[in-house]
C-alpha positions as CSV (number, residue, x, y, z in Angstrom):
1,X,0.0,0.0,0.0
2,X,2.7,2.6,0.4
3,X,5.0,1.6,-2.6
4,X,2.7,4.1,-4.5
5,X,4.0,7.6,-2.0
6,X,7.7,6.1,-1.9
7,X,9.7,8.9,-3.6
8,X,13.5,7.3,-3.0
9,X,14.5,4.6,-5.6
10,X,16.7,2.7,-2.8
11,X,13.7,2.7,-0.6
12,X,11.3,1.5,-3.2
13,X,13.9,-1.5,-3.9
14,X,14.4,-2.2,-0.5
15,X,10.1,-2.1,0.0
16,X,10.1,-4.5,-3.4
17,X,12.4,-7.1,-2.0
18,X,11.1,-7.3,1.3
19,X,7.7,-7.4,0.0
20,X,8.9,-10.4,-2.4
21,X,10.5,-12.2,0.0
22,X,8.1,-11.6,2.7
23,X,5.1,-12.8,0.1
24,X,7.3,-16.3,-0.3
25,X,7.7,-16.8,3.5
26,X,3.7,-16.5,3.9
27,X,3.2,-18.8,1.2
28,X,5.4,-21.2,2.8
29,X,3.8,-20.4,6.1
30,X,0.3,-21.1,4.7
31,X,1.4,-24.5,2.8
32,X,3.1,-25.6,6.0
33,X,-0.7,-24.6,8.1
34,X,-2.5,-26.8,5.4
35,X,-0.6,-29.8,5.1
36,X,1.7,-30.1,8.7
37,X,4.2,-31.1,6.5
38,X,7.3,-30.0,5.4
39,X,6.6,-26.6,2.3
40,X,7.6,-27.4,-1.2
41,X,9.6,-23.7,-0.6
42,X,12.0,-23.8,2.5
43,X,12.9,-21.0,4.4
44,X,15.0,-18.9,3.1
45,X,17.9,-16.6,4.1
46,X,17.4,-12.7,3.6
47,X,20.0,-10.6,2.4
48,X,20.0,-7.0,3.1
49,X,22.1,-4.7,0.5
50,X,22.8,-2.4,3.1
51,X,26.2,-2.1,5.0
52,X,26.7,-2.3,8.5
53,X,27.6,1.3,9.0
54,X,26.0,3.3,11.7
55,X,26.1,7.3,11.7
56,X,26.7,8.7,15.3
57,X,26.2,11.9,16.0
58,X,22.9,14.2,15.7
59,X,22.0,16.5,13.9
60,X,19.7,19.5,14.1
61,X,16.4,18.9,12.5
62,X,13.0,20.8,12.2
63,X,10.6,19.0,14.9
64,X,8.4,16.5,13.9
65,X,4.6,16.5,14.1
66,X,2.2,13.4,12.8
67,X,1.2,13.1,9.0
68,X,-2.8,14.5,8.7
69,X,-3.0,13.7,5.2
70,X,-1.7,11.2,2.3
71,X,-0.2,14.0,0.7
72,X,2.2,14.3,4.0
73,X,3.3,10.9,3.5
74,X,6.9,10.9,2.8
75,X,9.9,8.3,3.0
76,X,11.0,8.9,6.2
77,X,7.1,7.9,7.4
78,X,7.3,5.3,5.2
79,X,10.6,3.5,6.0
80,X,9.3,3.7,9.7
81,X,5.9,2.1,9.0
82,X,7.7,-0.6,7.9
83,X,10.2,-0.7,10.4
84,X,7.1,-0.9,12.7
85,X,5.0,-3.8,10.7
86,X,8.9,-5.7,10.6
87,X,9.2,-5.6,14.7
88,X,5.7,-6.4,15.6
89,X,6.2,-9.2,12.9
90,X,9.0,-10.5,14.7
91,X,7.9,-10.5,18.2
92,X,4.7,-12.6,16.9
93,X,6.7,-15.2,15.2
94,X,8.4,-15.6,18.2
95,X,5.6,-16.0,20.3
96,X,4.0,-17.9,18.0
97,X,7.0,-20.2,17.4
98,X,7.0,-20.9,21.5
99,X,3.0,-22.3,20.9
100,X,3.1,-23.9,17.7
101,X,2.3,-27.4,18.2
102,X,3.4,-28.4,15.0
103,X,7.1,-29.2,14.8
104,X,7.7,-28.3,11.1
105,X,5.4,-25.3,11.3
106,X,7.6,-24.2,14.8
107,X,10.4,-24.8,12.3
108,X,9.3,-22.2,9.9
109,X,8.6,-19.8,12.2
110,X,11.7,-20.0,14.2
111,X,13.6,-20.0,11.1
112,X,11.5,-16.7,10.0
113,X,12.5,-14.4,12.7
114,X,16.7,-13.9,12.1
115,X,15.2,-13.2,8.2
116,X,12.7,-10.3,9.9
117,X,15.5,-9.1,12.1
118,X,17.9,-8.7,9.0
119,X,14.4,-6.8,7.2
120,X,14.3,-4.6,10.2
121,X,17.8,-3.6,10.1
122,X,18.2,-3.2,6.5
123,X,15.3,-0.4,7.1
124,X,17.1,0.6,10.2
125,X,20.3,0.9,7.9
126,X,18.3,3.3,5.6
127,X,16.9,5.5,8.2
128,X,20.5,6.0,9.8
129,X,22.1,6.9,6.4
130,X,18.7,9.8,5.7
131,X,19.1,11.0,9.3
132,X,15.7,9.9,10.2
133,X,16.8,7.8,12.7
134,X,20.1,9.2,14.8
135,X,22.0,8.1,17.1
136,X,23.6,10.1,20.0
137,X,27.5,9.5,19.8
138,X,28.3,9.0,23.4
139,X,31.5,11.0,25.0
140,X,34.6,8.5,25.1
141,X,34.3,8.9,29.1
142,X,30.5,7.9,29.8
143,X,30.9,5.0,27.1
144,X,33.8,3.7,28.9
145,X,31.8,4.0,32.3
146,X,28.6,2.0,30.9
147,X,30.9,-0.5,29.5
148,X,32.6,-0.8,33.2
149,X,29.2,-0.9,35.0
150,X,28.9,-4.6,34.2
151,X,30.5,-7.6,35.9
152,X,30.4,-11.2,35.7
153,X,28.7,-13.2,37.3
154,X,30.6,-15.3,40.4
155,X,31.4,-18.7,40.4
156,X,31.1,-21.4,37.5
157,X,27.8,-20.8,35.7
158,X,28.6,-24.0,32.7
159,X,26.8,-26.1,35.1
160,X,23.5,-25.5,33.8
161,X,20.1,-25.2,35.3
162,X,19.3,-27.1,38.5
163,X,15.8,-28.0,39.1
């Protein structure tokens, strides 16, 4: 539904592939549903075009106020709709996956969620690069003192649960 406002041509082929692959992994998901057994398409493994380069720093930006009309619709709105619909999506098939009864359909979705975490960060990729989603760059003093703030845990923790 919002291919049609997309103005940036990266954005539109990131929206196209995602949709594509995200069509084939409901397919599969709706064969497995009907037949408990094991889809004529397996799972498959995204691959985002993005790097893995994140900008730090912020910069100044006029503020933000929500979209009242179609005609407001822009990429930045767009890339985080879909960052939205890719972390809800996520979260369910995990849940899901945790309740599925059905072994190869708990499969699928397990095997789903690492290609809806890759979706989400490809978008998250975009966003950083536009400056629609920035990230504070953290004085070399305060990140040293988060990093410092955590410990171990004592004593040898390879032993595994007890019950």
């Amino acid at each position: 539904m919002y291919d049609q406002h997309i103005q940036d041509p990266e954005l539109k082929s990131i929206a196209q592939r995602q949709k594509t692959f995200l069509s084939q992994m409901y397919n599969t998901i709706v064969e497995t549903l009907k037949t408990g057994q094991t889809p004529s398409v397996k799972t498959q493994s995204y691959q985002m075009t993005e790097n893995n380069t994140t900008l730090y720093g912020m910069q100044p930006s006029q503020p933000k106020a929500p979209a009242q009309s179609v005609n407001e619709l822009s990429d930045q709105c767009i890339s985080s709709f879909m960052m939205g619909n890719l972390k809800a999506n996520a979260g369910a098939f995990c849940t899901t996956a945790l309740e599925t009864t059905n072994p190869v359909l708990r499969r699928v979705f397990q095997d789903s969620i690492p290609n809806l975490i890759e979706m989400a960060y490809e978008i998250y990729q975009y966003q950083n690069k536009n400056h629609y989603y920035q990230v504070p760059q953290l004085k070399q003093e305060d990140m040293q003192n988060y990093i410092n703030s955590f410990a171990p845990m004592p004593g040898n923790i390879s032993g595994g649960m007890t019950h």
